[in-house]
N, C-alpha and C positions, 0 to 999 in steps of 0.2 A: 271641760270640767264636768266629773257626776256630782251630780248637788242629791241630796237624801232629804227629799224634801216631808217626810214625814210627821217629822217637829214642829213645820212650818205652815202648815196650813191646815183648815177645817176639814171633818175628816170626808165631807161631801167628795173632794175630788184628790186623796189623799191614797186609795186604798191602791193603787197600781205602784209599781215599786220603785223608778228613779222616772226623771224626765228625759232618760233612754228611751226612745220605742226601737225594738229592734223584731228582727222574725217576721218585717210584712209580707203578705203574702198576699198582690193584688190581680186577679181574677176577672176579667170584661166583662163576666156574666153576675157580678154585684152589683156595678154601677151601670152597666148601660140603659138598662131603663129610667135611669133618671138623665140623662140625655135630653133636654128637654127638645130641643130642636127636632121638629118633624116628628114627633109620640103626642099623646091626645095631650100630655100636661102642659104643650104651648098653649092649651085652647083654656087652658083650667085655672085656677087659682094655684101658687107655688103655696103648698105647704110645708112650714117651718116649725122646729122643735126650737126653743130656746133653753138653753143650761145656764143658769150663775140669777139668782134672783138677789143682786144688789144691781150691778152695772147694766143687769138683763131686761131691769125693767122701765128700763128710760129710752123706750127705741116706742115706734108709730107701727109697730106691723098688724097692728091689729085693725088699726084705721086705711090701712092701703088697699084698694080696692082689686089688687090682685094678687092677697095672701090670705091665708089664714094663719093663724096659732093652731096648729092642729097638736103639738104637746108642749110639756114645759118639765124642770129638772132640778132638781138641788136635792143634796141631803140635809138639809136642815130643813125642819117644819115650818118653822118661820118663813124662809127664804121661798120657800115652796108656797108658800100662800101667798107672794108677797107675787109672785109669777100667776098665780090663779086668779085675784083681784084682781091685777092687772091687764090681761090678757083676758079673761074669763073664757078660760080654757080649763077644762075638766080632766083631760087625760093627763093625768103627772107621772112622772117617773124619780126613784130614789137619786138614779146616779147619771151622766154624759153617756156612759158605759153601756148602759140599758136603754137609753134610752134612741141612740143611735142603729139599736136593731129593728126598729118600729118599720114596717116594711110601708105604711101612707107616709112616710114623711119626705119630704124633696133636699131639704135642706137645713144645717142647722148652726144657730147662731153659737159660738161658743165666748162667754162670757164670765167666764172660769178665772180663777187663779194664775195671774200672768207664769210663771215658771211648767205650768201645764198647755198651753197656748199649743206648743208644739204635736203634743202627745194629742189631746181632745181631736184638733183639726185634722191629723193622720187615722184616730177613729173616726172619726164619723166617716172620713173618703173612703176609709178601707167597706163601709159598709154603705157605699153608694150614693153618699148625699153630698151637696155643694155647701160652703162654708165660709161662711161672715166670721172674721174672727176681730175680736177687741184688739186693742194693744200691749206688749209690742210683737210682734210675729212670731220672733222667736228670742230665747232667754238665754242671752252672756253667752255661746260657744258659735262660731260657723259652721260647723257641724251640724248644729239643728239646722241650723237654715239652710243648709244641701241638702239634709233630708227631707224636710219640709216639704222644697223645690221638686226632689226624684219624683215626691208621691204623688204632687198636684199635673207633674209634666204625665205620670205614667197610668193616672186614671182618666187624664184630660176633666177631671171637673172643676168648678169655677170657685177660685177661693179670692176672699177680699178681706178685705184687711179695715177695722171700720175708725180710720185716722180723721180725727172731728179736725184739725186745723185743717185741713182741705174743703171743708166746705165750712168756713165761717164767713159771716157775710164780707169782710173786710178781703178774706182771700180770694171769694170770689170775684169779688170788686178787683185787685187787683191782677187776678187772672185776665180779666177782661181788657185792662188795660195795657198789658203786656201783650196779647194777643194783637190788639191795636195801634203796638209799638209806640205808645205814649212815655215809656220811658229811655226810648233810645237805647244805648248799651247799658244794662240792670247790671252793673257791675259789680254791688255788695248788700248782702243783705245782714242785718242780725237779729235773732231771736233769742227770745228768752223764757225760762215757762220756772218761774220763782214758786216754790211751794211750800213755807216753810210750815213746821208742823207736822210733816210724815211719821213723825217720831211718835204721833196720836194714835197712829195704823200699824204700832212696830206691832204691837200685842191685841190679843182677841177680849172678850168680856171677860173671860177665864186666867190672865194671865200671859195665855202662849203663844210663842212666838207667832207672826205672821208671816208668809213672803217676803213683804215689803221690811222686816228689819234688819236694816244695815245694807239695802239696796245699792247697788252701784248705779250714782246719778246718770249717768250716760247711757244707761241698760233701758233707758225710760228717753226716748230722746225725739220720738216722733212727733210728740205737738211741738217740734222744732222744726226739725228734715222738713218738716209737709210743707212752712210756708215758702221754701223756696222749691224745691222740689215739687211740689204742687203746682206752682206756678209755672217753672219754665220747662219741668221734663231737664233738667240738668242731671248731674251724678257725681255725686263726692270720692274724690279721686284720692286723696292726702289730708292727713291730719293731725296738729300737735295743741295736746288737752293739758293741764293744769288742775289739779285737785287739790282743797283744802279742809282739815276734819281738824278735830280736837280727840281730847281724851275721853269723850263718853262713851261708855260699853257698847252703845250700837255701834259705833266705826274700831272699836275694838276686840269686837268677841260678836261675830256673824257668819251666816255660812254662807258667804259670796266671797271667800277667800280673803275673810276676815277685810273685806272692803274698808279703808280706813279714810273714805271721803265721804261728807257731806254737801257739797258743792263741786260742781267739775265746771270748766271756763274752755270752752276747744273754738280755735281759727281751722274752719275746712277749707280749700281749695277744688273748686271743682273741674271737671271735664273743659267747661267752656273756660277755664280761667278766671270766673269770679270766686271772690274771699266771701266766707261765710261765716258769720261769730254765732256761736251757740252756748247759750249757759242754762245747764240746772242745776238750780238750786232747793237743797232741801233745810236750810238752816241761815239764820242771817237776820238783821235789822232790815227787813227788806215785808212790802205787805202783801206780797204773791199777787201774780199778773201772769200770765200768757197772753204775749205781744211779740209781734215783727215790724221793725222797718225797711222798707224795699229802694235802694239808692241805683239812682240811673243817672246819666250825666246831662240828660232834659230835662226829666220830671222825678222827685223822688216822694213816697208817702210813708210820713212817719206816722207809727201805727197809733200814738198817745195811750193813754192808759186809762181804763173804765177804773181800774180802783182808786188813780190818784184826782181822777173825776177832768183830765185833759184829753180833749178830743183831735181825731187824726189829723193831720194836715196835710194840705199837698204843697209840695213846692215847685218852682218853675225856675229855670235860670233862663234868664233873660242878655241879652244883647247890650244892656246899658252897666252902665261900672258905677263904684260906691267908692272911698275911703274909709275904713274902719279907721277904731279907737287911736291908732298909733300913726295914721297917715297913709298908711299902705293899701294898696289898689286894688280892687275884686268886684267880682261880677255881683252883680245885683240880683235878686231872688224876687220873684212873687209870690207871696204867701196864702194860700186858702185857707176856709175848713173842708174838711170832705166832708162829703153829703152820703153816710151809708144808705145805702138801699139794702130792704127787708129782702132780701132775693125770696126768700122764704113766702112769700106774698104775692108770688107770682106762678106764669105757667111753666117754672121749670116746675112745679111738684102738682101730683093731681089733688085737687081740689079739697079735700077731706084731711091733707097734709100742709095746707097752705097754712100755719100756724108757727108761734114760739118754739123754741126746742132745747134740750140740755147744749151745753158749750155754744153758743153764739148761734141759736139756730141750725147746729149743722147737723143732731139726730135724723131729722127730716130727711134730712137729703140722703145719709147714710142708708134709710130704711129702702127710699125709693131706686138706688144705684142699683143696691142690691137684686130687688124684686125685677124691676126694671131689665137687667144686665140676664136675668134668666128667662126671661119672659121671652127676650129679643132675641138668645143665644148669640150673647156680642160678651166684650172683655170689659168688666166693669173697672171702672178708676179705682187706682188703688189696688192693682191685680196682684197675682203673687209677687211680679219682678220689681214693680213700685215697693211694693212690702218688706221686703228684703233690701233692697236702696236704701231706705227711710230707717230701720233696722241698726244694722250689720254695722255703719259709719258709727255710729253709739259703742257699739263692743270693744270696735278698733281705739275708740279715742279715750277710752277708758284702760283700756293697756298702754296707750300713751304716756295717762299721767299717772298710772303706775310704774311708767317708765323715765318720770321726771321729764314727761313735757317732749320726748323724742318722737320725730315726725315719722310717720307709720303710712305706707301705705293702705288702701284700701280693697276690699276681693270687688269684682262688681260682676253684679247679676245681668243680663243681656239679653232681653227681648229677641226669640227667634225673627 
């Protein structure tokens, strides 16, 4: 699909013409110097530009002891100061555009306009730099996401993807315990990420339309995909989604092919053979949560909910049996709380990062994967083929339930 996103977003990252990139033209002798392995900048501080001063300015790279903020980016004034406060960084730039020809810079964050995600992260690689991108990777076609794929495979530099449910303290908890095979066969997991209220983000202070009106919920599906996917390295294979909307003009009159859902409901099936429920919701009696529960057939943790003030639990099936309500016979359960741990507080982050952070703690972690992953020239979590996994299964299952629920398979990206 070309989406003319012109209408739709602030004119900061507006002025290029569709969320086509087409005509690259990639050269060894633009990026190899940022190579970092084996050039003085292993030995140096990675220098990062950051672009989008809303979502741009809730990241730690200023406190990481092996970055700098060496620029920053918006076209708006506000936005742009909002990046120099933050950061206190002095070098600004109007546009992504410009700002990715900066020949000091190593890397840069792009935290743009999701419908531009794709285009930003192909500029900056075309001009040498490695690239942290927000969510989601890529916007509603497979197409971006092979292009995406060519440019990251054909400059070889490092692109990450910065999906906060991978490092929330809960997921890391139960990375941990999956690793430790505490849950035995993880046979189902389901997620949820309820947001209702988008409808506040359709339009700017002026008016005009923004990206986000009349979003197709499943185009947004990552603080989903991650907690399982995160966890086990599985891969969603199959999917059949269900959508429901009303008459309101945003699911009536939008340029996502006049997307006419506000809530989408999809059962995945993955690679290993686990079922995976995924729902987002943008509208509904519901008071928005982003939560998973993790079902194993030893141990399973249901994630509880911070806004309904119910905390996790872990469950344990046990050897001993019960009769429930009606007479009938079942295994008996042993109930905990879970004990989160601040992972955040510890020596996974250096020291100057060991604090609180936007979404569950996991900024932190995002800032230092990052830094970290170029520092060491190794494959940060969340690399491009994670990004596209976690992605791509959203686009599919949104053609789903535009297809009344018809099970679709899925394309899948493959780790050389």
């Amino acid at each position: 699909m070309k989406i003319n996103i012109n209408s739709l977003t602030r004119r900061g990252f507006i002025k290029s013409s569709s969320i086509a990139t087409t005509g690259i033209v990639l050269s060894p002798s633009v990026f190899a110097h940022n190579k970092l392995s084996g050039t003085t900048r292993s030995n140096s501080k990675i220098r990062i530009g950051i672009a989008g001063g809303r979502f741009g300015t809730q990241f730690q790279w200023h406190e990481h002891p092996d970055c700098v903020v060496a620029a920053v980016a918006d076209l708006r004034e506000d936005r742009l100061k909002n990046l120099v406060d933050t950061y206190r960084c002095s070098k600004t730039y109007t546009s992504l555009e410009r700002m990715v020809k900066d020949p000091d810079l190593d890397a840069i964050g792009v935290f743009t306009p999701g419908p531009l995600h794709v285009q930003h992260a192909i500029e900056a690689m075309r001009h040498g730099k490695h690239v942290i991108s927000a969510v989601p990777a890529c916007f509603g076609s497979v197409e971006e996401a092979n292009r995406l794929l060519e440019v990251v495979k054909e400059t070889g530099l490092t692109y990450m993807m910065a999906e906060t449910s991978y490092y929330q303290q809960t997921t890391i908890s139960v990375r941990k315990f999956y690793e430790e095979g505490k849950f035995g066969n993880l046979y189902h997991c389901n997620s949820v990420y309820h947001h209702d209220g988008i409808d506040s983000l359709s339009h700017d202070e002026n008016g005009r339309r923004t990206w986000r009106h009349g979003i197709p919920p499943m185009w947004y599906p990552t603080h989903c995909t991650g907690h399982l996917l995160g966890v086990t390295g599985d891969r969603l294979t199959e999917v059949s989604c269900h959508g429901w909307g009303d008459q309101d003009p945003i699911v009536t009159d939008n340029a996502w092919g006049n997307n006419p859902f506000w809530n989408e409901s999809a059962l995945f099936k993955t690679k290993a053979g686990r079922s995976f429920g995924v729902e987002v919701w943008w509208r509904g009696a519901h008071m928005g949560e982003e939560k998973a529960d993790w079902i194993g057939d030893k141990m399973s943790l249901y994630g509880g909910s911070r806004v309904h003030g119910t905390k996790p639990k872990i469950v344990h099936r046990t050897t001993e049996q019960e009769q429930d309500d009606a007479g009938f016979v079942r295994s008996k359960t042993k109930t905990e709380d879970f004990k989160e741990v601040h992972w955040y507080e510890t020596d996974m982050l250096p020291e100057p990062l060991r604090h609180g952070s936007g979404h569950e703690g996991s900024h932190s972690f995002l800032t230092h994967e990052f830094i970290d992953a170029l520092k060491n020239d190794r494959r940060p979590s969340v690399d491009i083929y994670d990004a596209l996994n976690y992605t791509v299964p959203g686009i599919i299952a949104h053609e789903s339930a535009l297809k009344g629920g018809q099970s679709l398979e899925i394309p899948q990206f493959i780790r050389p």
